[in-house]
ZABA-818609 format. One record per residue (C-alpha): residue in three letters; chain; x negated, y negated, z; residue number from 1. Coordinates in steps of 0.001 Angstrom, whole numbers, plus 500000, padded with zeros to 6 digits. Layout:
<atoms>
 res chain      x      y      z   n
 ALA     A      X      Y      Z NUM
...
</atoms>
This chain:
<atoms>
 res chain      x      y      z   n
 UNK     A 138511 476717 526127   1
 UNK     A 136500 480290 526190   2
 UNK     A 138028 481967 529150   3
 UNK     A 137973 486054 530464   4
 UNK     A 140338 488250 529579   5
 UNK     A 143397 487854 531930   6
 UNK     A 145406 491291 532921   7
 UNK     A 148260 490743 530302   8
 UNK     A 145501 489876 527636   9
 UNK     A 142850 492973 528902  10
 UNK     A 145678 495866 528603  11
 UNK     A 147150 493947 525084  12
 UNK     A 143572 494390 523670  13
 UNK     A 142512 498298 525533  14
 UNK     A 145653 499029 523652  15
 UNK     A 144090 498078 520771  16
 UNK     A 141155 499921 521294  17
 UNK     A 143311 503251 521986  18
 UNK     A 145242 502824 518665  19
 UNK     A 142235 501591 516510  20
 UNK     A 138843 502995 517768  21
 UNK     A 137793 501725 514624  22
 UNK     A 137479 498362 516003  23
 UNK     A 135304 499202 518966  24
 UNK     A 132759 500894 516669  25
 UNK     A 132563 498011 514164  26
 UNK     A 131836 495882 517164  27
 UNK     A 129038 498291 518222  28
 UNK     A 127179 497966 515040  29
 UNK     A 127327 494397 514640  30
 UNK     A 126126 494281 518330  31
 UNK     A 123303 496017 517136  32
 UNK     A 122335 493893 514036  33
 UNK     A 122259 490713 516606  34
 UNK     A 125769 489532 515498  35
 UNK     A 128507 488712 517672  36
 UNK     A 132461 490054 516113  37
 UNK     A 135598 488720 517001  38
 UNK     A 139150 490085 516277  39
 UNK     A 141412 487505 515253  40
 UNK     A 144412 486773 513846  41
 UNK     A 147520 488444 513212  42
 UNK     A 145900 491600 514932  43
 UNK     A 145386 489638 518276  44
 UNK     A 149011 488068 518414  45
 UNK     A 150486 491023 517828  46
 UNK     A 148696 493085 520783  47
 UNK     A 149950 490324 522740  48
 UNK     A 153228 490679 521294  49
 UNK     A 153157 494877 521714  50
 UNK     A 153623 495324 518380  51
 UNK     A 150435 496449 517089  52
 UNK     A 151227 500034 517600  53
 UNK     A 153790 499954 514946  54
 UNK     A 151657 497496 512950  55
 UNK     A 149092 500107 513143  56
 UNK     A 151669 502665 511568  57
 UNK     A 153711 500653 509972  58
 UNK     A 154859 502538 506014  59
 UNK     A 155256 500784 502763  60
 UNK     A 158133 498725 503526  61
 UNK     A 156807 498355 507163  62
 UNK     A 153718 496786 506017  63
 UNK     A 155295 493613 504798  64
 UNK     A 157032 493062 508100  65
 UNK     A 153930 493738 510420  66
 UNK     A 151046 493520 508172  67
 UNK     A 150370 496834 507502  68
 UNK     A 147225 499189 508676  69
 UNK     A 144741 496293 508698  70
 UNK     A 142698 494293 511545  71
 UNK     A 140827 490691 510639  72
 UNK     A 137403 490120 512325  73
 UNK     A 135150 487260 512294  74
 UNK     A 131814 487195 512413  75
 UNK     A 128335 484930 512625  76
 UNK     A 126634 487504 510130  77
 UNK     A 126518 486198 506611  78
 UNK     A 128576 487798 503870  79
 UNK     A 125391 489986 502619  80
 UNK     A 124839 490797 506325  81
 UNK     A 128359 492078 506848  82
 UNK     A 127783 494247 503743  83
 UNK     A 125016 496228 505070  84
 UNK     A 126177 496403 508260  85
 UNK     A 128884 498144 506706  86
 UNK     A 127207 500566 504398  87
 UNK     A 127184 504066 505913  88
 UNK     A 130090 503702 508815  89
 UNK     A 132857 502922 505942  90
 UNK     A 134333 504795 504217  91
 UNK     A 134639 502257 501484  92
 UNK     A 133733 498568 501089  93
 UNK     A 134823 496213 498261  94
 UNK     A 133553 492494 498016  95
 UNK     A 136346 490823 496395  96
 UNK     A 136852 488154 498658  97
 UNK     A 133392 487539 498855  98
 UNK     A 133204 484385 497297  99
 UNK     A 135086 483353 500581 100
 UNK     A 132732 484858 503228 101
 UNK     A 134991 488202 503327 102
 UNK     A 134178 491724 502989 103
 UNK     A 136458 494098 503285 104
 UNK     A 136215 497890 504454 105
 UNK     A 138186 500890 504891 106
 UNK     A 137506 503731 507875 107
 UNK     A 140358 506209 509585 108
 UNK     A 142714 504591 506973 109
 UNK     A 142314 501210 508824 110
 UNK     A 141638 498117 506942 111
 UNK     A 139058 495883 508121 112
 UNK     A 138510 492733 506710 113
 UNK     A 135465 490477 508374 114
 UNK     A 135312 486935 507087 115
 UNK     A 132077 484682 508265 116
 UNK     A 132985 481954 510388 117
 UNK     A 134394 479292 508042 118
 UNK     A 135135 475182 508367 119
 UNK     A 136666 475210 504900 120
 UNK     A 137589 471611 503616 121
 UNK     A 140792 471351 501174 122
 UNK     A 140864 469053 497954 123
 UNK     A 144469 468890 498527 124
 UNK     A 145678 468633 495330 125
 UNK     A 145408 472748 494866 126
 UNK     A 145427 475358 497287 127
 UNK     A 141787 476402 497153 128
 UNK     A 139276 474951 499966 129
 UNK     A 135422 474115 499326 130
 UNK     A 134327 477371 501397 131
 UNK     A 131915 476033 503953 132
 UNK     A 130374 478961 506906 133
 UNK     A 130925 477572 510257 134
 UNK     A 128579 477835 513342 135
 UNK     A 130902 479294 515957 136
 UNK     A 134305 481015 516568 137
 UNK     A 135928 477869 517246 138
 UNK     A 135224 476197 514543 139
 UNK     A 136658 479467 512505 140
 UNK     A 139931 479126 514941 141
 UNK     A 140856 475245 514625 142
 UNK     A 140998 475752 510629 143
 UNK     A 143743 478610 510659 144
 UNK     A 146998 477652 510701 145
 UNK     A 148773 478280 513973 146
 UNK     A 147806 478118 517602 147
 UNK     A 149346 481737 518073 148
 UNK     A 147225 483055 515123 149
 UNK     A 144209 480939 516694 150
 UNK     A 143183 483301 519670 151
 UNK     A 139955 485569 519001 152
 UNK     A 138629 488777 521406 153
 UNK     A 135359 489218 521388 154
 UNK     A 134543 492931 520971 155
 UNK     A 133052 495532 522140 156
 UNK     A 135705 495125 524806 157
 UNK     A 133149 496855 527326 158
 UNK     A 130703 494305 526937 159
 UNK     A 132051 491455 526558 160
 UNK     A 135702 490739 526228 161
 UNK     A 135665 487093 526212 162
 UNK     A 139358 485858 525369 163
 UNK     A 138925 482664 523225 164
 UNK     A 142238 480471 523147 165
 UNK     A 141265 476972 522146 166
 UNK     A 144694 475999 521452 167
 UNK     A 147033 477066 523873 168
 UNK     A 147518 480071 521715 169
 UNK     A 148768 482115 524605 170
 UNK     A 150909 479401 525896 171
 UNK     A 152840 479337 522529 172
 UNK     A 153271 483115 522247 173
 UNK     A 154890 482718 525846 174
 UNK     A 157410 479952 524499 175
 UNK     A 158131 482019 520736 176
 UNK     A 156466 478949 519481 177
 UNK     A 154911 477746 516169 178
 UNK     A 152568 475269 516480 179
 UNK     A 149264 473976 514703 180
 UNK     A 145761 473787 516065 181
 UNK     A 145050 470775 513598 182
 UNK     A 148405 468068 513446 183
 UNK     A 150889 469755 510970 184
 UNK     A 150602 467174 508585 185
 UNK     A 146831 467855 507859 186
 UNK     A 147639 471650 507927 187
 UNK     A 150004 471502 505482 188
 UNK     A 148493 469489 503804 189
 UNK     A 145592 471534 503466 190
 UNK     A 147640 474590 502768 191
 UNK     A 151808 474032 501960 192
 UNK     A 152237 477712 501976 193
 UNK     A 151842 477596 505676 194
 UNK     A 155594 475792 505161 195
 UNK     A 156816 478973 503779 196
 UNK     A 154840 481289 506088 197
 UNK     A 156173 479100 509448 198
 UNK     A 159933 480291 508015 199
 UNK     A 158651 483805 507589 200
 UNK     A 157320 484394 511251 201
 UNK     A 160850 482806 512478 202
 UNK     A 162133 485744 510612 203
 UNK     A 160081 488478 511461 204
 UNK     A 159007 487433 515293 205
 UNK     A 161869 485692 516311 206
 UNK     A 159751 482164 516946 207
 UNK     A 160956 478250 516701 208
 UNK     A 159450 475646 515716 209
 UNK     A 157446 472765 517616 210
 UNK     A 159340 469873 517071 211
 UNK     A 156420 467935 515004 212
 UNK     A 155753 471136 512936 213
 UNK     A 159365 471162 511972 214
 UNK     A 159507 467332 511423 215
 UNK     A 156392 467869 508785 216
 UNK     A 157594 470049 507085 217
 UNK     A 161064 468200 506387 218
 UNK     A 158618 465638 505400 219
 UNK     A 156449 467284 502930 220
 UNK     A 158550 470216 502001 221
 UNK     A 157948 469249 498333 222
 UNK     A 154216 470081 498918 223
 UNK     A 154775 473653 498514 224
 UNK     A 155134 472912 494733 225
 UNK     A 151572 473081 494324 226
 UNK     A 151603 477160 495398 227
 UNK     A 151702 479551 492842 228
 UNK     A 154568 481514 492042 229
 UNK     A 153476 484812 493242 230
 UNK     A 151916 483449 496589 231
 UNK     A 155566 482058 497167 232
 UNK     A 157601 485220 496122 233
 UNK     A 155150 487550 498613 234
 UNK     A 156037 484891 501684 235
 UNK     A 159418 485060 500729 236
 UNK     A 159938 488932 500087 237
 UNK     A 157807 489250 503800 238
 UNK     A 160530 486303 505302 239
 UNK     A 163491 488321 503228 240
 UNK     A 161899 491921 504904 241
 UNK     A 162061 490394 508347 242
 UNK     A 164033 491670 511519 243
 UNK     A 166012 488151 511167 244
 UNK     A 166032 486873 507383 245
 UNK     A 168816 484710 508145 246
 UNK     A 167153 482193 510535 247
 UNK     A 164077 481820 507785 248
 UNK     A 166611 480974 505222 249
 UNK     A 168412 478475 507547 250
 UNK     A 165245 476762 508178 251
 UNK     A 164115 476584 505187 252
 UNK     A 167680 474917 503819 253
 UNK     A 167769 472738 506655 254
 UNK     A 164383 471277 506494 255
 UNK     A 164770 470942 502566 256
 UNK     A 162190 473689 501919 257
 UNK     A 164848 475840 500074 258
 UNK     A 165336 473099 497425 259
 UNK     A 161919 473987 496239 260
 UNK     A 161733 477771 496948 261
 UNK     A 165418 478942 496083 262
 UNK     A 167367 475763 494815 263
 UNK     A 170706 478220 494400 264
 UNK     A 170786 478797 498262 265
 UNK     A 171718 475208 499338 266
 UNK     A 173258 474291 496499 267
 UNK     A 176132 476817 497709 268
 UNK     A 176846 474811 500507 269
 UNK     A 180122 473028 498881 270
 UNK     A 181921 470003 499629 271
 UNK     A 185509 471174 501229 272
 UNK     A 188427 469001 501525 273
 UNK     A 191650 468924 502844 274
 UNK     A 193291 469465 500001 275
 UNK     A 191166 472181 498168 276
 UNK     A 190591 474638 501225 277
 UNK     A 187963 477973 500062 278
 UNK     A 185451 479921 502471 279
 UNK     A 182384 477787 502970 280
 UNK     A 180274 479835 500743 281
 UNK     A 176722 479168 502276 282
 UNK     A 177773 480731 505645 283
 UNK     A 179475 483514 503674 284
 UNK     A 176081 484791 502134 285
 UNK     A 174596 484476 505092 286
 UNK     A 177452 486666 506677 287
 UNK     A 176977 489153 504414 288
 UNK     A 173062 489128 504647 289
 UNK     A 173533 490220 508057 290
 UNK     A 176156 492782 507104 291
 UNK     A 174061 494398 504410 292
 UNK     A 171330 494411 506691 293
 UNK     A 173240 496183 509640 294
 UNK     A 174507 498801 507028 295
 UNK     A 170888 499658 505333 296
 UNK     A 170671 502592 508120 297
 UNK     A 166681 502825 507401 298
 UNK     A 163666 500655 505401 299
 UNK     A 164093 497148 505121 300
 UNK     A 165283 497198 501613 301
 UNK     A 164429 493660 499702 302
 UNK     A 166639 494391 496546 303
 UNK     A 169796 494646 498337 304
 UNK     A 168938 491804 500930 305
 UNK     A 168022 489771 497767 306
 UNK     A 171492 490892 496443 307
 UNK     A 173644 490005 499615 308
 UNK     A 172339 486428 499374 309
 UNK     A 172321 485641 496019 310
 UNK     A 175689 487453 495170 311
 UNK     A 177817 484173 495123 312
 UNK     A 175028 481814 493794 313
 UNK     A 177257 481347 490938 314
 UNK     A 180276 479760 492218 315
 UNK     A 179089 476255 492513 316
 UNK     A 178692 476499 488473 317
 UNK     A 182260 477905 488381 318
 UNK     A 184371 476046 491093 319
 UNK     A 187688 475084 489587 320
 UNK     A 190447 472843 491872 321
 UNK     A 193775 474612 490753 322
 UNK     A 197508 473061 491102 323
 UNK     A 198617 473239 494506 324
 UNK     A 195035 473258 496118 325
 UNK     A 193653 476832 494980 326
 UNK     A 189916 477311 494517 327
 UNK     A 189030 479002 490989 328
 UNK     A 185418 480995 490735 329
 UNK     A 185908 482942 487598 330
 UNK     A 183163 484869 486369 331
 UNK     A 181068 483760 488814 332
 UNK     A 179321 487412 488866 333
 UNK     A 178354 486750 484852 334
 UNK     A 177412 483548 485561 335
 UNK     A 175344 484752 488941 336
 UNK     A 173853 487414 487576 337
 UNK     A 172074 484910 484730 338
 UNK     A 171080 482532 487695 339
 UNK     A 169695 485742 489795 340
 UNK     A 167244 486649 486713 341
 UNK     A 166290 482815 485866 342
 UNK     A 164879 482238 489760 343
 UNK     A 163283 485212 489939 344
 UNK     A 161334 485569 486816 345
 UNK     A 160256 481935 487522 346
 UNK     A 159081 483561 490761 347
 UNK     A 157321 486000 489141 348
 UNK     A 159354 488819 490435 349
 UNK     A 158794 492809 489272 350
 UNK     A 160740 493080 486476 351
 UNK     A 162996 496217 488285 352
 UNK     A 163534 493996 490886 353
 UNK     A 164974 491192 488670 354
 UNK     A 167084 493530 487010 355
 UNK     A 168282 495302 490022 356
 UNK     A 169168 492466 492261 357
 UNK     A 170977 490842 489124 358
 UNK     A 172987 494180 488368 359
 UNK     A 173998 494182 491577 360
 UNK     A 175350 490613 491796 361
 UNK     A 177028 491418 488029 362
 UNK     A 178937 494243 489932 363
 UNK     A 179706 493096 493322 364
 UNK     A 183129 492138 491967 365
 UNK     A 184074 495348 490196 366
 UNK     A 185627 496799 493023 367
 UNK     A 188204 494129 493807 368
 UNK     A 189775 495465 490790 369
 UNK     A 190579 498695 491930 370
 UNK     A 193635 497651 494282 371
 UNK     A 195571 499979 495815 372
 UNK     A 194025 503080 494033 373
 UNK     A 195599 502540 490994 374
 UNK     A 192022 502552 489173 375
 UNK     A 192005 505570 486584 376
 UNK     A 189767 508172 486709 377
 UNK     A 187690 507087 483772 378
 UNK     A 187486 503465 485395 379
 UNK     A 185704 505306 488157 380
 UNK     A 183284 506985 486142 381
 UNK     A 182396 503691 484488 382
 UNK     A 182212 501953 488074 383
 UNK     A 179334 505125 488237 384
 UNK     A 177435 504656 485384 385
 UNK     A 177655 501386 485716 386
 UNK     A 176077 501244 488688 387
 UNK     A 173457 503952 488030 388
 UNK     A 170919 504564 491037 389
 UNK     A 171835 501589 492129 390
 UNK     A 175278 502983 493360 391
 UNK     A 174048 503472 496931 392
 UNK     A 173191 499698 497198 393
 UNK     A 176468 498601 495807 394
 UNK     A 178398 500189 498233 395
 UNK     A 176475 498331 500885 396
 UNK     A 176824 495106 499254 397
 UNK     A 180737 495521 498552 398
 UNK     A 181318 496488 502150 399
 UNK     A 179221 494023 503193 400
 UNK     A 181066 491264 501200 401
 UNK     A 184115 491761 502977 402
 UNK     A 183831 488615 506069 403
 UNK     A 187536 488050 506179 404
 UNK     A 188903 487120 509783 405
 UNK     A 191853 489095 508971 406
 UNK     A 191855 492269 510769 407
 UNK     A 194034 494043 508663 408
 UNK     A 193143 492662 505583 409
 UNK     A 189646 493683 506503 410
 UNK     A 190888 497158 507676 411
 UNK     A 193059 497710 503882 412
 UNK     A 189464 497119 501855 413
 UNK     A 187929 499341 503850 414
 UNK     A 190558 502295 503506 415
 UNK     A 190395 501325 499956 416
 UNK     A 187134 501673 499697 417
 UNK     A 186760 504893 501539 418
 UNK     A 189275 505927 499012 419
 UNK     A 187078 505307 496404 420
 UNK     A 184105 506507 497744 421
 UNK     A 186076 510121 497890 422
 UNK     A 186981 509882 494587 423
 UNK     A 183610 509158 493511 424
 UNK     A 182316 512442 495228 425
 UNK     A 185188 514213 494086 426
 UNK     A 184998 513597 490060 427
 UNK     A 180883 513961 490681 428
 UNK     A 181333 517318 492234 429
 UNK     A 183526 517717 489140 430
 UNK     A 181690 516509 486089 431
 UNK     A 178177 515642 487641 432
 UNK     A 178742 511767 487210 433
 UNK     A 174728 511393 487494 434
 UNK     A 174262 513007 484087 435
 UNK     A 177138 511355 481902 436
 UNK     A 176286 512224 478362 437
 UNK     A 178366 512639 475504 438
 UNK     A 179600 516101 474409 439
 UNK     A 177037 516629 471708 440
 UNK     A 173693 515594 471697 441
 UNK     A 172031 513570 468334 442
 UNK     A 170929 516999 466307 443
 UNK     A 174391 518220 466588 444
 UNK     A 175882 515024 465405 445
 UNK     A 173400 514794 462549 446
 UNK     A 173943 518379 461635 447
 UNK     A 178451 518178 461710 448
 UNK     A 178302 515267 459536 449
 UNK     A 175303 516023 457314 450
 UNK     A 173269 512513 458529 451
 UNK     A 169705 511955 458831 452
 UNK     A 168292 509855 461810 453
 UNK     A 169434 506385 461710 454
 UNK     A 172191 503746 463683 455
 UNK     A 175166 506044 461978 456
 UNK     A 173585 508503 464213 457
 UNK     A 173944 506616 467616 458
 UNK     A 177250 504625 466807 459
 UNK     A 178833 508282 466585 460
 UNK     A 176905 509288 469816 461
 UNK     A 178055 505958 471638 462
 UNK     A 181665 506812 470562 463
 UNK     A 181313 510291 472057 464
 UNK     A 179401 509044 475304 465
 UNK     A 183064 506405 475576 466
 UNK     A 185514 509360 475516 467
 UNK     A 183304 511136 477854 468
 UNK     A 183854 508478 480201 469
 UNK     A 187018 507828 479504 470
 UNK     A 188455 511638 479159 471
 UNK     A 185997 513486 481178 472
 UNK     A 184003 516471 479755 473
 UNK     A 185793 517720 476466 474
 UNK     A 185765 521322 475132 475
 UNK     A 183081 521521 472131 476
 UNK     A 185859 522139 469649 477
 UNK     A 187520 518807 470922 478
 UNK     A 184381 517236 470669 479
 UNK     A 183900 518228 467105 480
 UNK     A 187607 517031 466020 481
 UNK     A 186937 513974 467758 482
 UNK     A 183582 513093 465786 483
 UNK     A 185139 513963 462274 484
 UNK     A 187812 512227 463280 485
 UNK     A 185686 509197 464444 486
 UNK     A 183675 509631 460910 487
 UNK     A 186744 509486 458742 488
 UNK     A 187643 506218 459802 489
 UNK     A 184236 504759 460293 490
 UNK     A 181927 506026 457733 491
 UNK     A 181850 506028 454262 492
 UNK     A 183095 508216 451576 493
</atoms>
């Protein structure tokens, strides 16, 4: 049903106007080819919502939350029509998505993509429809994915403003609801990514789930198997960046999505007996997901949220039942930190992102060692360079590892840590910990021991770079005693 814009609706979308003029002048010029524009979308739910100011303005890291600086139109014009429409207001226009009925445009440092009315049909058995133009904005609207992403406004707002809802669109956004405008089985089945994409808006708007859309996707979870790699990593890094990660991952363990997506995460929900009591470690991770998230103090930060919820994904593999009804996980932090880099390369992760989330898992466990204090100071410095720039993150994630019920248990590994955290400042303040090197630097090795370039060369410098850690800065006549002595024993003649 095509009805006018309603008072809630009208100031939503003069809102928009305000913050993106952009749109109103698009409108204008399409008015005046003889082609009627509609924003849709994402950018319409989220004027509802009030939250396409900070989409508007949103930064890197806000981007993947709110969708970054970009507003979706759709149009009657023809993909060569939009084109020219576009030449001269722009400020740049690329036709990549062309083959689709999109072309895109840039203008104010708003994104604008405009996408010809479509009535796609899917083979499903891929991902990738039969493009086919539709005739009118409905038709465009019952082939997207949910009702509250299935509302259009015509523009310019000042001459026509016709609020198009076909679905009950509005109704939905009023309930936090995710529903589909076609049954969820045929738009899943037309697109399983919208599985993955349902768990990411419970995350980052705070929805639920119509009962049928959640009973489909129990039902054809496995469907999402046919989406690339990288389509499913960029849902689940947007789902991981939301305000409320933990409800996405929940839903997608409980409805069996998660056994295709991140098989680790359910698998950590262990059997506990009577006899063999441990911390359920599902709910743990999930604990300290929240707690790493309440302790970021800034940008969503998807490495360390990756970290907090992968961190024990290797105790399942190392669960041993000891004498008198102990729970055994050793080396589940090795064992982890393999499992972390396996699931995300086949996710087709960056590689820094691999290799810092995996780090941090490896070294989550470090600190426990340290006690009451009685850690030397060269087992600090290799905590350090251990850690590298990741030490800020690992901090977070051993604080936020810490979900003991135990007041004063929790209250000792915090002092504890604290304590360590001084010491840390104290020995970098001292030796500056971000620049550990060894003594003497390759030239002066070669040149004391008369050796060309070659792995004599950096098995001295290694041993050097160990006592530097292990001693702290030594005096360059130690340093010199130390590599002859080092060469005597190690090199020949």
């Amino acid at each position: 049903m095509s009805v006018g814009v309603g008072r809630a609706q009208q100031n939503a979308v003069v809102e928009l106007v305000r913050i993106a003029p952009v749109a109103d002048e698009l409108a204008a010029r399409f008015s005046a080819a003889g082609h009627s524009l509609y924003l849709v979308g994402g950018s319409v739910r989220d004027a509802l919502l009030g939250r396409l100011g900070s989409r508007l303005i949103a930064g890197s890291a806000g981007g993947l939350i709110a969708g970054g600086r970009d507003l979706d139109f759709t149009t009657d014009a023809r993909p060569d029509a939009i084109a020219a429409i576009l030449r001269g207001w722009a400020d740049a226009v690329w036709d990549t998505g062309i083959a689709f009925g999109t072309v895109g445009a840039s203008k104010d440092g708003i994104q604008c993509e405009i996408t010809t009315y479509r009535a796609d049909r899917y083979d499903r058995v891929s991902r990738n429809p039969e493009v086919v133009f539709g005739d009118t904005v409905e038709d465009d609207l019952a082939r997207r994915d949910f009702t509250v992403n299935a509302m259009a406004v015509q523009l310019p707002l000042k001459d026509h403003g016709r609020f198009v809802d076909p679905h009950g669109g509005m109704a939905a956004l009023a309930r936090r609801e995710l529903d589909t405008p076609a049954t969820p089985a045929e738009s899943f089945a037309d697109d399983p990514l919208r599985m993955l994409r349902a768990a990411r808006f419970v995350s980052q708007l705070g929805f639920t789930l119509a009962p049928r859309v959640r009973a489909a996707l129990a039902a054809m979870a496995g469907e999402i198997s046919r989406i690339t790699a990288e389509r499913v990593a960029a849902e689940l890094s947007k789902l991981m960046l939301g305000a409320d990660p933990r409800s996405g991952v929940e839903l997608m363990v409980d409805t069996g999505l998660a056994a295709y997506v991140l098989p680790e995460v359910p698998a950590m929900r262990l059997e506990i007996d009577e006899h063999h009591q441990h911390k359920d470690v599902y709910t743990h991770s999930l604990t300290v997901l929240d707690q790493a998230i309440a302790l970021e103090g800034g940008e969503p930060d998807l490495v360390l949220r990756l970290a907090a919820l992968l961190h024990d994904i290797g105790k399942p593999a190392t669960r041993r039942h000891e004498a008198g009804g102990g729970v055994s996980f050793h080396h589940h932090e090795v064992v982890g930190a393999k499992m972390v880099r396996k699931r995300l390369r086949a996710l087709r992760y960056p590689t820094h992102v691999i290799e810092d989330v995996a780090q941090l898992v490896f070294l989550h466990l470090r600190f426990h060692g340290y006690g009451g204090g009685e850690w030397t100071d060269s087992a600090v410095r290799r905590y350090v360079t251990d850690a590298g720039a990741l030490l800020p993150r690992l901090h977070k994630l051993v604080r936020a590892d810490c979900t003991t019920r135990n007041r004063r248990k929790a209250l000792a590994l915090q002092r504890a840590y604290d304590e360590l955290e001084r010491r840390i400042d104290r020995i970098r303040a001292e030796e500056d910990l971000a620049a550990v090197r060894p003594d003497l630097d390759g030239n002066e090795i070669m040149q004391l021991l008369g050796l060309k370039p070659g792995p004599d060369v950096g098995r001295a410098w290694r041993h050097l770079k160990e006592l530097r850690l292990d001693r702290g800065p030594l005096s360059r006549e130690d340093a010199e005693a130390e590599l002859r002595r080092w060469a005597r024993d190690n090199l020949p003649g």
